[in-house]
Every structure is written in structure tokens, then in C-alpha cells.
C-alpha positions in Angstrom: 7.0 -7.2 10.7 5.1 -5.0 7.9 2.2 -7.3 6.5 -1.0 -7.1 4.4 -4.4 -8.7 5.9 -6.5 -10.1 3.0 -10.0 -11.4 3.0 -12.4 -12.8 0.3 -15.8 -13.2 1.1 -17.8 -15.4 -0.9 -20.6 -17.6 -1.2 -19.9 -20.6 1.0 -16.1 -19.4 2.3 -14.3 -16.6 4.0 -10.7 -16.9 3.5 -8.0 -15.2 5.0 -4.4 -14.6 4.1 -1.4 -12.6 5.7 1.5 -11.6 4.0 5.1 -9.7 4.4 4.5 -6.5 3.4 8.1 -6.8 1.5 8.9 -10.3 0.2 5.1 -11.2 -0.5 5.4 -14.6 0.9 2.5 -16.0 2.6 2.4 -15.9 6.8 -0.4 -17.4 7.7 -3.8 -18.5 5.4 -7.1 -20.0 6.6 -10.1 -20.7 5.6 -13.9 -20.9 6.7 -17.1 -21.2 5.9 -19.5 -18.3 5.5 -22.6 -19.8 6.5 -24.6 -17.2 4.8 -27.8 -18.9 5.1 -27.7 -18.2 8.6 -27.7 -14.2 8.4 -26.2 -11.3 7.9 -25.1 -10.9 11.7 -24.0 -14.2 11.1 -20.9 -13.2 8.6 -19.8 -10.6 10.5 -19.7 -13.0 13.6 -17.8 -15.6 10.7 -15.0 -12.9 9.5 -14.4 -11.9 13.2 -14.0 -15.7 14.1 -11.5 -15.4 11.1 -9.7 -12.8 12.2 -9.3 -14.5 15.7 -7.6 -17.2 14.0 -5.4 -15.9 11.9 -3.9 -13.4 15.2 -3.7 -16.7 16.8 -1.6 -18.3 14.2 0.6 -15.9 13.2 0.8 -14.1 16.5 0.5 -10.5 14.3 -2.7 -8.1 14.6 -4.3 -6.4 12.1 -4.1 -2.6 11.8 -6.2 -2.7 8.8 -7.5 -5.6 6.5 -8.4 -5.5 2.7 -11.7 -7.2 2.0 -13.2 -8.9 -1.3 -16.5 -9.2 -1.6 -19.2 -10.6 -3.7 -20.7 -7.3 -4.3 -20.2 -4.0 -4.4 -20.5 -1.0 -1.7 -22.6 2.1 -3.2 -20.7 5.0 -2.4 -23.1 7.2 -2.7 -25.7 4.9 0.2 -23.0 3.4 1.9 -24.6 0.1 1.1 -24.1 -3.2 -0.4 -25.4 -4.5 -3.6 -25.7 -6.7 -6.3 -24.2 -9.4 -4.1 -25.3 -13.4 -4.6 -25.0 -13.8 -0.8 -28.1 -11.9 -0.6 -27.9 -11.3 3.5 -24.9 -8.4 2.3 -27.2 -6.5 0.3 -28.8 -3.3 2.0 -26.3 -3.6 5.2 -23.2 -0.7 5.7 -20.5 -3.6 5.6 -17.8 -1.8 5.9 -19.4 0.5 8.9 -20.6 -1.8 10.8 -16.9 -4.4 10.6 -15.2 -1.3 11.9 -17.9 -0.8 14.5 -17.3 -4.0 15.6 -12.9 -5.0 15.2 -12.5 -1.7 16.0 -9.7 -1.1 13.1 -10.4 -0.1 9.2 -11.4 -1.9 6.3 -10.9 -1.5 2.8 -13.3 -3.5 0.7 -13.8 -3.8 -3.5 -15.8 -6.5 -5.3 -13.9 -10.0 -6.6 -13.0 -8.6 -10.2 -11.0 -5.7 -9.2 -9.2 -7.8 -6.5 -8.3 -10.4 -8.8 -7.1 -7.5 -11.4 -5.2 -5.6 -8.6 -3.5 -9.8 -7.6 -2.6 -10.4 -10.9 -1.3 -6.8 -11.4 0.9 -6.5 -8.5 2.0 -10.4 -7.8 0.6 -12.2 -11.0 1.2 -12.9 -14.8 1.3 -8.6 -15.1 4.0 -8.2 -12.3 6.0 -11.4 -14.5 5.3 -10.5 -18.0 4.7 -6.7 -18.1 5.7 -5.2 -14.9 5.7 -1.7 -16.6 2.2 -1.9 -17.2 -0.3 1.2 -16.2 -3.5 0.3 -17.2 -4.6 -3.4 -16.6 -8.1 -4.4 -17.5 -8.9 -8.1 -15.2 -12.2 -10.1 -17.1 -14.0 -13.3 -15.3 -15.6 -15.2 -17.5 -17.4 -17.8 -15.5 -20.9 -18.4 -13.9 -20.7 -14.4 -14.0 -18.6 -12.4 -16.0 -17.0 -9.2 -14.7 -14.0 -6.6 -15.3 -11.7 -5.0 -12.7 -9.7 -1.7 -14.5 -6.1 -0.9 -12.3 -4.4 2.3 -13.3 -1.1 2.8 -11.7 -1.4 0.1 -9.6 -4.8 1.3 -8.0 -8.7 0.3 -8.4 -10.9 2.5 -9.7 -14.3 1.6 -8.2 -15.8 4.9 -10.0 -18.3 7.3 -8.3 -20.9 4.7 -8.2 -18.9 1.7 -7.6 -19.6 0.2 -10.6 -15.8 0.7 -12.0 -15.2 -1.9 -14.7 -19.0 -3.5 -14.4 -17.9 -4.8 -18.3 -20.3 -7.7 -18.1 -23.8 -5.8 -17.9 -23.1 -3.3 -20.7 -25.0 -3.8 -23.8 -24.1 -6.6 -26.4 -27.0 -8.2 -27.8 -30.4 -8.4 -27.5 -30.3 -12.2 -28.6 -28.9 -12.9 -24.9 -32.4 -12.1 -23.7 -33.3 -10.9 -19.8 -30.2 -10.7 -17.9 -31.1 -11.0 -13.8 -29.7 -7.6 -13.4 -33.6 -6.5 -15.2 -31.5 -5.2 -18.5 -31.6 -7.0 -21.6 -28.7 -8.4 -23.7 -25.9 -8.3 -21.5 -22.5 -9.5 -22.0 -23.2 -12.1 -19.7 -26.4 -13.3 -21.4 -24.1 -13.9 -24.4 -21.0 -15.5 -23.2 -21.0 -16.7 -19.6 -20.7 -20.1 -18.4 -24.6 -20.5 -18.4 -25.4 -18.6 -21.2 -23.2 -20.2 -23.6 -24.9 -23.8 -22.2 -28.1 -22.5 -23.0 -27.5 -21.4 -26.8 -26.0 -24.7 -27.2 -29.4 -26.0 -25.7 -31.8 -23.6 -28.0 -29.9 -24.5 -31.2 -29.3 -28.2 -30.4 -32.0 -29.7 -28.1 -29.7 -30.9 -26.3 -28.4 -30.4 -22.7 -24.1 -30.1 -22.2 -22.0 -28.8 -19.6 -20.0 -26.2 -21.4 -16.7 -28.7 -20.8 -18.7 -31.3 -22.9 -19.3 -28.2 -25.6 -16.0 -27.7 -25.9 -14.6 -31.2 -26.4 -16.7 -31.6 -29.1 -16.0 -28.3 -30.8 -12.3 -29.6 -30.5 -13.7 -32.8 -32.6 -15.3 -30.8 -35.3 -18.2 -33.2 -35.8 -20.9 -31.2 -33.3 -22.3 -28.8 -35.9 -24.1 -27.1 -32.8 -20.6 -27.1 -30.6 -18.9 -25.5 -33.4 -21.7 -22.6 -33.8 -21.9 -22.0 -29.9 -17.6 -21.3 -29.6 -18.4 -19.4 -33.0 -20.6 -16.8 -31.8 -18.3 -16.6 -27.9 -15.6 -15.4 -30.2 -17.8 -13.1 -32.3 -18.8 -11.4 -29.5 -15.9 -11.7 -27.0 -14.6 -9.5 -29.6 -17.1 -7.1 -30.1 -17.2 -6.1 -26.0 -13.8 -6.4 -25.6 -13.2 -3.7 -27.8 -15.6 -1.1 -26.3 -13.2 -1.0 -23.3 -10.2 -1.5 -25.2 -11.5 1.8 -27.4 -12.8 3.3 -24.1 -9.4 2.9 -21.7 -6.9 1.6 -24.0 -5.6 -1.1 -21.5 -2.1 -2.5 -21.9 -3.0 -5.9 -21.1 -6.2 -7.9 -20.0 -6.2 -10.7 -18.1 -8.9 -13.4 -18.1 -10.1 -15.7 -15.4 -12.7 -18.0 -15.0 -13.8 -21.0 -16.7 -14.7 -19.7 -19.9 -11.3 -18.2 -20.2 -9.2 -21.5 -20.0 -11.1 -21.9 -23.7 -7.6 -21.6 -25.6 -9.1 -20.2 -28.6 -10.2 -17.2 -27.0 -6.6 -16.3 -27.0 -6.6 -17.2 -30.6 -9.6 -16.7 -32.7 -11.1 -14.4 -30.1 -8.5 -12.1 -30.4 -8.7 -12.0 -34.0 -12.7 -11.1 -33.6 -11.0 -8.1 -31.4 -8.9 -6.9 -33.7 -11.5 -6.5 -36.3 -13.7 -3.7 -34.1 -10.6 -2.1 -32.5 -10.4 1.7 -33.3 -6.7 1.0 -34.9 -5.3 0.0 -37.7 -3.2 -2.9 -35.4 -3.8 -4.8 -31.8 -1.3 -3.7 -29.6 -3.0 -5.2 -26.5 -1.3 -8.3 -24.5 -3.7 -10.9 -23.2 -3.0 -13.1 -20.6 -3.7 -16.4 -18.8 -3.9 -15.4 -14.8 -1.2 -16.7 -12.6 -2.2 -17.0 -9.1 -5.9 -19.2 -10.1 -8.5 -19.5 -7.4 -5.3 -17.2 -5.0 -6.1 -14.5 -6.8 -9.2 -12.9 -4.5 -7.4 -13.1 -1.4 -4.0 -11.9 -2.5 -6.2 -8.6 -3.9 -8.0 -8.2 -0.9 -4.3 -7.9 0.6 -3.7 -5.8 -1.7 -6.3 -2.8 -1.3 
């Protein structure tokens, strides 16, 4: 049997997913935790534990295995970076996983897998299956951007390949922990959309709570805070729609199950698009929290 070998690394799990090659239907799935606290030896000793498990299970072997991760590999130093399980940062993941299960490994950060899942088994492969440029956006605690052409990641020649959420948008977002200033996430992640509701108001809300009460109408502050995400959902979504032209963009995360974004925030779009029309499709994903593993598979 022809199968894909998944895995996404994050934070606090490692999970792992098998699946025919042809039919896409799930073989075998586990999960476990990463344990990162407990060093960077630690994972590897975590995903080969995995890997044990899942040959168990399903009784297949791995000739290869697509991993997400929480980072990105530098091509150029053949390191990890910008990862939030810090252990991974500095370290040759991907040499020293081959060193050790003896079989190749191809890895890309969580954004492009879950634009590559949504592409090739998602909302794109449902919707738009003739689709050759897909542009994948998580708006969450973090917000990042995955671009597929022709059904393939670009990871670029730094590996920065659709790093949408630390270009430039506003200086009003203040220091970004990347060391830049104004990033798109400073102005419209999960966080950073609590905290203008916080500066404006005086008041601490989970961005849930923010929302409701924009729904209301009566929360002057609400109604300011999903004014502005719009605003400027639409002025950075269409520096890569004017950049790569995507036929449709998918959006993931928390922030993106805010309805209106698919409303009103396309309207802000629409208005900084180099075109006389929108042409772009947006989308609600399809596979949810599925959607890293499935990618990994996929690379």
C-alpha cells in the first residue's frame, strides 16, 4: 500500500497521521505529547517514539515522512528558527531526524501545511479544484500566510515564503516580538486586537467577549476594535493579492471565524486592490485543527 506519513509538531503535541496515498482516507492517527520543556534531544526522542507507534499500528513503515513545524528551517544555515518551542531553534532538525530514523524528511512551517491541506484535500480541492495559486492566512494567537502554486510550497530562498504577518502595516501596532515595529500581527491577531480593545476601553475582554458585543451594537469600544480589524485586514491582504494575485485565500484561526471578515473585510480589500473589481474567492477552511497534519502528509 502507497501512503503519506504526516507529522505536526507543536507546542505541547506531536501528532501523527498515515494515509493511502490514493483514496486519502486516514490509516492510522496518534497523538503525543512533545514535552518540550524537557529538551531538544527530548523531541527527537518524542517523534521517534511516534513513529514506533504508528509502524506498530498500522503495520506500514515509513520511507519518508512530511513534517510541520512551529518554525521555520533557514536554508541558507540549515537551522531552525523563529519557533515558540524555543529547544528547535539553532538545531539542524531535519539532519539530525535523518541521522537518527535513518529515512528522509521533508519539513515546512504550520501555515504552508495548512495551505497545502486545504489545497489538496480541503475547501480548495471542493470548491475550486482548478485553483493554481492559493494563498492559506492564520489569524490566531499568531498570524501567518502559506502561498501554494501548482500544488507546491514555496518556502522561498530564505524560508520565509508567505511570512504575510511580519510585513509592515502600522506603526500604531507598536513592537512586535519579532524586534520590527507595526506588524500585521501587532494590528490584528488574537492578542493584539484584545489589547486595543483594552487601550481604548479600560477594560480587559477575551476577544470572544469583543465580538458578542460588537454583534450587540451597544459597546462603542467593541464596535471600534472589529472596525479597525477590517480596515486593515484589508489593507495587508491586498499587498499580496497585488503582489501574487492568488485565486483564493483561505483563513484559519480564531480570528477568522469572525463572519464579518468575509463581509465587511472584504469590502475594505476591495477598496486597495490594484483593479477596478475583486475577483478573489475567500474561504472558511475545511479540515479545522486536521489541517497541519494532513499538510505535513502532504509535503
Amino acid at each position: 500500500m502507497a501512503a503519506l506519513w504526516g507529522f505536526d509538531l507543536g507546542g505541547t503535541k506531536i501528532e501523527g497521521i498515515i494515509i493511502d496515498s490514493e483514496t486519502n482516507q486516514i490509516i492510522s492517527r496518534l497523538r503525543i505529547p512533545t514535552e518540550g520543556d524537557k529538551g531538544y534531544d527530548h523531541v527527537i526522542v518524542q517523534i521517534c517514539k511516534l513513529i514506533t507507534l504508528l509502524e506498530t499500528e498500522s503495520g506500514l513503515k515509513p520511507t519518508k515522512i512530511g513534517l510541520g513545524t512551529p518554525g521555520t528551517m533557514d536554508p541558507i544555515l540549515n537551522v531552525m528558527k523563529n519557533c515558540n518551542t524555543t529547544a528547535l531553534n539553532g538545531k539542524n532538525l531535519k539532519a539530525d531526524l535523518e541521522s537518527v530514523v535513518g529515512i528522509p524528511f521533508n519539513m515546512s512551517n504550520d501555515a504552508n501545511c495548512f495551505a497545502i491541506a486545504e489545497t489538496k484535500m480541503g475547501v480548495i480541492s471542493k470548491d475550486m479544484p482548478d485553483a493554481s495559486v492559493v494563498f492559506g492566512v492564520i489569524l490566531g494567537t499568531g498570524v501567518g500566510g502559506g502561498l501554494v502554486v501548482n500544488g507546491k510550497v514555496i518556502g522561498g530562498r530564505q524560508g520565509i515564503g508567505g511570512e504575510w504577518g511580519h510585513n509592515f502595516l502600522d506603526e500604531s501596532g507598536g513592537q512586535c516580538y519579532c524586534g520590527k515595529i507595526g506588524c500585521v500581527e501587532t494590528i490584528f491577531s488574537g492578542p493584539a486586537l484584545e489589547r486595543y480593545y483594552h487601550k481604548i476601553s479600560g477594560n480587559k475582554q477575551r476577544l470572544k467577549e469583543i465580538v458578542e458585543a460588537y454583534h450587540i451594537g451597544q459597546d462603542t469600544y467593541a464596535v471600534e476594535t472589529m472596525q479597525r480589524l477590517f480596515h486593515y485586514f484589508g489593507k495587508a491582504m491586498a499587498v499580496v493579492i497585488n503582489i501574487v494575485d492568488p485565486d483564493a485565500i483561505v483563513i484559519g484561526g480564531g480570528v477568522g471565524n469572525i463572519n464579518e471578515i468575509y463581509t465587511l473585510g472584504v469590502d475594505e480589500v476591495k477598496k486597495h486592490v490594484f483593479n477596478h473589481r475583486l475577483d478573489t474567492k475567500f474561504y472558511k477552511p475545511l479540515l479545522g485543527d486536521s489541517a497541519g497534519v494532513f499538510g505535513a502528509a502532504f509535503l
